[in-house]
N, C-alpha and C positions, 0 to 999 in steps of 0.2 A: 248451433245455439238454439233454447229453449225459450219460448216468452210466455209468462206467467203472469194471469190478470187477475187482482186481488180485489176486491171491494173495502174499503176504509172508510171511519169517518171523516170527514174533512179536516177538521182541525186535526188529525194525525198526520198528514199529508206531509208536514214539513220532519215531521220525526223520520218517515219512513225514506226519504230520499235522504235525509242523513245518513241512516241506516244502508243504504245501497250505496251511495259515495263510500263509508267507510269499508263496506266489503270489497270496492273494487269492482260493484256489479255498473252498468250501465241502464239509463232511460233518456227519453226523447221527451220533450213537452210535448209532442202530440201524442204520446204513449197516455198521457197524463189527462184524465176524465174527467173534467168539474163538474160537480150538480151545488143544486140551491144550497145552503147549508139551512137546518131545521133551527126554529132559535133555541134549543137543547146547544147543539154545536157552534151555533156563533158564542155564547156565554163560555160554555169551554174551553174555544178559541183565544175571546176574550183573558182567560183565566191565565190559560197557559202563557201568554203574551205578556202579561203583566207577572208571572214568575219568572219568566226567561229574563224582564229587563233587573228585576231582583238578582237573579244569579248574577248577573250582567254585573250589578254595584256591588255585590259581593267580592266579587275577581275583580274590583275595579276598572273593568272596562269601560264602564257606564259612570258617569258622575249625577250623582241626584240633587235634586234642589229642594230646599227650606219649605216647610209648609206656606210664612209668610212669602215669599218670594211666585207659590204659585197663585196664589189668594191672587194677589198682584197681576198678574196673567192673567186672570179669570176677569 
């Protein structure tokens, strides 16, 4: 077996273990290196986070609530 260390930015983190689940390849969380995220990548983070919960209500996985309803919340 070969192990192969990549540099990424953080907010890709979650795509690329996706990506190795669906290959069938394997990682360890101690394989798995955090650094600070810069605020570039926390905002991208952010971005992607809040598309993912869109695809989410799209496929209905996800149920959304009412602007008045979060107003409410707030």
């Amino acid at each position: 077996m070969t192990a192969i260390t990549i540099n990424i930015p953080n907010h890709e983190v979650s795509f690329f273990k996706k990506m190795i689940s669906k290959m069938g390849w394997t990682y360890t969380e101690n394989d798995v290196v955090k650094t600070e995220a810069t605020p570039k990548e926390q905002v991208l983070a952010k971005i992607d986070h809040a598309l993912g919960q869109l695809r989410q209500m799209k496929d209905g996985e996800l149920e959304g609530i009412n602007a008045e309803e979060l107003v409410n919340e707030l």
